[in-house]
N, C-alpha and C positions, 0 to 999 in steps of 0.2 A: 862813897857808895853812889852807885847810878840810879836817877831817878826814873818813874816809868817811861818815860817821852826817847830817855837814853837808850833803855835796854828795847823799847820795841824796835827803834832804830838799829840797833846792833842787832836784834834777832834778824831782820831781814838782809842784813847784809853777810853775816851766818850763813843763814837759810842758801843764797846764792853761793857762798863757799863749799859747801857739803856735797851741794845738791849731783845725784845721780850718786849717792854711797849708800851701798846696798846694806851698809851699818848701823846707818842712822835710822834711830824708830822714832823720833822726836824730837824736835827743840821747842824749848818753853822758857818761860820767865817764873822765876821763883821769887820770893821772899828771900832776905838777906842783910839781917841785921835792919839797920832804917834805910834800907834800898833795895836795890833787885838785882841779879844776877841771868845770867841764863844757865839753863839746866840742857843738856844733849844724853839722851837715852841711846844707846849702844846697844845692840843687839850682843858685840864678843869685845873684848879690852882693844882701848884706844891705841893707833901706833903714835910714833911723835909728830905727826901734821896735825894733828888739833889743835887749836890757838889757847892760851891759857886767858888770854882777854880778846874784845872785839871793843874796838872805839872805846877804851875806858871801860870797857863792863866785863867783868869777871865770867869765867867759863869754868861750869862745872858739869862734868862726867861722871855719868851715870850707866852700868851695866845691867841692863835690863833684860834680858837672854831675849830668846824667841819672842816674839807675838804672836797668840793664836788667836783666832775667832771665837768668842761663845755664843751659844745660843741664850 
């Protein structure tokens, strides 16, 4: 399992893999057994370019439809 130093490391190099995907509604760092993981929130189901790791750190998808605003 990746420690946190790992996975923030992996979140941002993620982060710069994604970026501009009008799919992606977040990446985070989860919890994962006694380490961390990163989580990527989906707007509609992943195609096969998601990475199932980043530098050692495990990727998990999550479909989280729309986002809307509340008041």
């Amino acid at each position: 399992m990746a420690d946190l130093e790992q996975a923030r490391a992996a979140k941002e190099r993620l982060r710069t893999t994604l970026k501009g995907r009008s799919d992606v509604r977040g990446i985070g760092i989860a919890r994962a057994g006694n380490g961390y993981q990163l989580q990527v929130n989906l707007s509609r189901g992943p195609g096969p370019e998601l990475p199932g790791a980043v530098d050692g750190v495990d990727v998990r998808v999550r479909v989280v439809g729309a986002v809307h605003a509340s008041a």
